[in-house]
N, C-alpha and C positions, 0 to 999 in steps of 0.2 A: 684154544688158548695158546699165545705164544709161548717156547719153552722156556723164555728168559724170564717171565715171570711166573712162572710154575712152585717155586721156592715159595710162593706169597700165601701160595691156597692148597697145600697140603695138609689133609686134618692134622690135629693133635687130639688125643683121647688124657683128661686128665680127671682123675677119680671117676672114674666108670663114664665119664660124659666129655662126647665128644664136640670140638671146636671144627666149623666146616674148613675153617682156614686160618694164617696166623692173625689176621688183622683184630685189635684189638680198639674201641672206642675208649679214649681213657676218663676217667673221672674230670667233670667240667662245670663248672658252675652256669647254668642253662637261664638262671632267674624265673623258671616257671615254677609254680609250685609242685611236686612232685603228685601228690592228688589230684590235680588238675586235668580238664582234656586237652591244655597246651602242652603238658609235660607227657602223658602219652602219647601225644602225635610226634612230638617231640624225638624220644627214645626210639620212638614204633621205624620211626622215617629214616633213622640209620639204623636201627638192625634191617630193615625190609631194602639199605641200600647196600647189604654184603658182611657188615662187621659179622664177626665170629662172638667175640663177649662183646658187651655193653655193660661198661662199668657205670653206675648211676652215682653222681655228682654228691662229693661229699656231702654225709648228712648229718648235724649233731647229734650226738647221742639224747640230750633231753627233749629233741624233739617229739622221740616216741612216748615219751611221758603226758605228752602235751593235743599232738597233731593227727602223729603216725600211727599206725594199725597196720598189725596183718590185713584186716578187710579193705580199708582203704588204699593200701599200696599194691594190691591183687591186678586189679585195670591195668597198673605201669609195667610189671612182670607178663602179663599176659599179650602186652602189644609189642613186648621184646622177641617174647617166642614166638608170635605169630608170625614175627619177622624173619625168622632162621635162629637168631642169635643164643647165646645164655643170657643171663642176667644175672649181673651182681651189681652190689653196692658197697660203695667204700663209706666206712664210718669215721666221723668228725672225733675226737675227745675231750668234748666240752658237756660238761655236768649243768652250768647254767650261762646264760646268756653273755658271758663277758670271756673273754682270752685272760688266762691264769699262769705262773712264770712257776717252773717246779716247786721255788723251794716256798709257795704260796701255799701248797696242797698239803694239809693233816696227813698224817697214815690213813686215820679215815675216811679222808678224802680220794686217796687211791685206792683202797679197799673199794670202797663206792663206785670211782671209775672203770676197776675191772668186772664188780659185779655187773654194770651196766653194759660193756661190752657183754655181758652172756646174756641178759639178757634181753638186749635190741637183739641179737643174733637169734635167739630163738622164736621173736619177730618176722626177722628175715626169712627167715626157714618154713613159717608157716602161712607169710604170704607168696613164697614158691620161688625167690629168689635160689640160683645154681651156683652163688658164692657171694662173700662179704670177705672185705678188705679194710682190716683197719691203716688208717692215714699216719703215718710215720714218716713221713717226710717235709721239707720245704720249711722247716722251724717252726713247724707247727709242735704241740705239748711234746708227743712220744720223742719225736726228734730231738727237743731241746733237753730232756730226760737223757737222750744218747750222747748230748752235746757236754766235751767239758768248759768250755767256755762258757757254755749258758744254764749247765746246771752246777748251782751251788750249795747243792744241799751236801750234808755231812756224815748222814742213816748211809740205812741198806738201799737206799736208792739214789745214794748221791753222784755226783762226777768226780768222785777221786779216783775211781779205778773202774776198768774196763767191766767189771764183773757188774760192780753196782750199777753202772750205768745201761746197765743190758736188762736190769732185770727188768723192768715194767713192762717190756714188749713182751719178753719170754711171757711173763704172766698172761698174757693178752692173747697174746696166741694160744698159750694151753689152755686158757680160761674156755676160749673157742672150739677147739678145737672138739672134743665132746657134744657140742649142739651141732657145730655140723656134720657130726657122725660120718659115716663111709662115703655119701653120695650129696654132699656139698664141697665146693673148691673154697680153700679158705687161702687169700693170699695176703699180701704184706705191700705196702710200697714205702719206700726206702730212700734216701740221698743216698748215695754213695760216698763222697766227699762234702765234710759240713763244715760246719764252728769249732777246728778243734781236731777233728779226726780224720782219717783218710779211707783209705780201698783196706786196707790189712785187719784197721778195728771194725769196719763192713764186712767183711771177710767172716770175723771170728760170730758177730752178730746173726750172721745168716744163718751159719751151720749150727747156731744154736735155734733157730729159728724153723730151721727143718728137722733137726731132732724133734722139736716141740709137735710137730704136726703140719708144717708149713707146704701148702703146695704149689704158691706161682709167686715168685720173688717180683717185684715189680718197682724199677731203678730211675727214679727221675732225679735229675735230668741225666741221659744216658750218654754221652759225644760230649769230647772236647775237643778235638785233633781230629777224629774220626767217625763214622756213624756207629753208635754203641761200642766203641772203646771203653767208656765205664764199664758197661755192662760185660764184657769180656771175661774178665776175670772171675766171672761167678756163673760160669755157662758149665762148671763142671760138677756143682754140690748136688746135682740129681735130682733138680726142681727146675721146671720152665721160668725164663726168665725174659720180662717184657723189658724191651728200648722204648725210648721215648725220645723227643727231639728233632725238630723239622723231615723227621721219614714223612712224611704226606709228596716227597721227592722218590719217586717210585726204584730210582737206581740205589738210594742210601737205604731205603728200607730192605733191597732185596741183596744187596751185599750183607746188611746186618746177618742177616740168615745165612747167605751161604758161607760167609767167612764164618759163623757157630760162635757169631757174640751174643744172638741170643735166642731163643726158641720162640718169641713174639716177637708184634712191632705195632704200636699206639699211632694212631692216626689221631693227631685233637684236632686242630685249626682247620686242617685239610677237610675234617668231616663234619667241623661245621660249615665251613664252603659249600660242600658238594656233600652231602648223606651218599649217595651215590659213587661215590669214588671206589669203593673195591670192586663194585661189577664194572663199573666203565673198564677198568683197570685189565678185569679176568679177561674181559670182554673185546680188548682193543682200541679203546674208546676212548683214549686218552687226549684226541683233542679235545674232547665234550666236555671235560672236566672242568668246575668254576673252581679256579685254584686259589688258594689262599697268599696273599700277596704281602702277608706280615703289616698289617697296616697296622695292626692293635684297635681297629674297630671292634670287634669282639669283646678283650678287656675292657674296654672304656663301657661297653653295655653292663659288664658283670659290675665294676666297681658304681656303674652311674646306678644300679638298679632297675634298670629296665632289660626285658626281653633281649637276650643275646640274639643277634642278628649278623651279615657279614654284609659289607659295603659292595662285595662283587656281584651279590643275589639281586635279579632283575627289580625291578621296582616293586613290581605285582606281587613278588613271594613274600616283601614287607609285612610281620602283622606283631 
């Protein structure tokens, strides 16, 4: 292995379980159904091509009331770890089939929502997943909860002040925090900069979030000026903290690291291109890479609903 990229594949050990290296797979929407043999070949083909976690693709909370099972989602965890990798899943915050705007939720609507985070989570845990990550970013509910532009509520969970508006994650996290007990990684992923707030009210949101039990901060989108610049300012609250943001460029992700903006680095596009890109990488092999060329072929699969695919993959890997 060259030394310049040495910085990429140093473990990390977090909750007693260790990461063979930093690259993280980040939560992606794959269109395969997650019980499926397309979504464990799917998952199997990038952990087996180097990722360290494999974050599996936001999943609604009422799905497990419906779809989901420990038993059934056993196959997708098991083809993660036969790969090298961990396994975790990031959880969606939708109670039923429609997108809800805060001040639309009862009390007992978010009572509801937090119980249901514990107990999809102790789902999670009994089909062998090694972390779950609730979805707080991108204006999605938890977010807009954070947002004071977009929550108008006027309770103990409204947007008139920083406190209120922190509280549902807090909740969410501590609710968790208990089902994943000593030897699950439970993380967070975050905007940085929203509707309303900046790095400071991010800032005070995390450290509450790691009081609560927090172990892998996780900051999309990460760069604006520079690779994990967001992500900078919160490399010191004493949790790992994943960038995100065109790193599938092997120089931006290994700067991220050695400048200590952040203790990960999210491979998405690039590893749908190539599943393969962190060995080619360890490995030297960086012409072999089928790289992702920002086409939004990808998107236009997730929002058309069919099978995410990338337009650079030879014809034959088509399916």
């Amino acid at each position: 292995m060259r030394e310049y990229v040495m910085p990429l594949f140093e473990p990390l050990v977090v909750r007693g379980k260790t990461l063979r290296n930093r690259i993280v797979l980040p939560p992606m929407m794959a269109n395969r159904p997650l019980t499926s043999p397309a979504a464990v070949a799917w998952y199997g083909q990038r952990a087996q091509g180097g990722a360290a976690l494999v974050i599996v693709e936001a999943t609604r909370l009422f799905q497990f009331d419906a779809e989901l099972s420990a038993d059934n989602l056993r196959p997708l965890v098991a083809a993660i770890h036969a790969g090298g990798a961990l396994a975790a899943i990031q959880l969606y915050p939708m109670l039923a089939n429609r997108l809800r705007e805060p001040h639309e939720l009862t009390l007992d609507d978010i009572d509801a929502l937090v119980a249901a985070y514990a107990r999809v989570g102790a789902v999670c845990r009994e089909a062998g997943f090694d972390g779950v990550e609730p979805h707080g970013a991108h204006n999605y509910l938890l977010n807009r909860f954070f947002s004071p532009l977009q929550n108008q509520r006027r309770d103990a969970y409204g947007g008139h002040s920083l406190e209120t508006r922190m509280r549902l994650a807090e909740q969410v996290v501590s609710v968790l925090r208990p089902i994943c007990d000593d030897d699950m990684i439970l993380l967070y992923r975050h905007t940085p900069q929203g509707q309303g707030y900046g790095i400071d009210d991010s800032l005070t949101l995390a450290r509450r979030l790691v009081a609560a039990g927090l172990d892998i901060l996780d900051l999309s989108p990460s760069s604006i000026d520079a690779p994990g610049d967001l992500t900078a300012p919160f490399a010191g609250l004493g949790v790992p903290v994943v960038a995100v943001n065109d790193l599938d460029v092997i120089s931006s992700a290994v700067e991220v690291l050695v400048q200590g903006r952040a203790d990960l680095v999210a491979v998405g596009r690039g590893l749908i291109a190539d599943p393969c890109w962190p060995t080619k990488v360890r490995e030297g092999r960086e012409h072999e890479i089928i790289s992702c060329i920002k086409c939004d072929g990808c998107s236009r699969d997730q929002q058309a609903g069919v099978p995410v695919g990338c337009t650079q993959w030879p014809k034959e890997v088509h399916h």
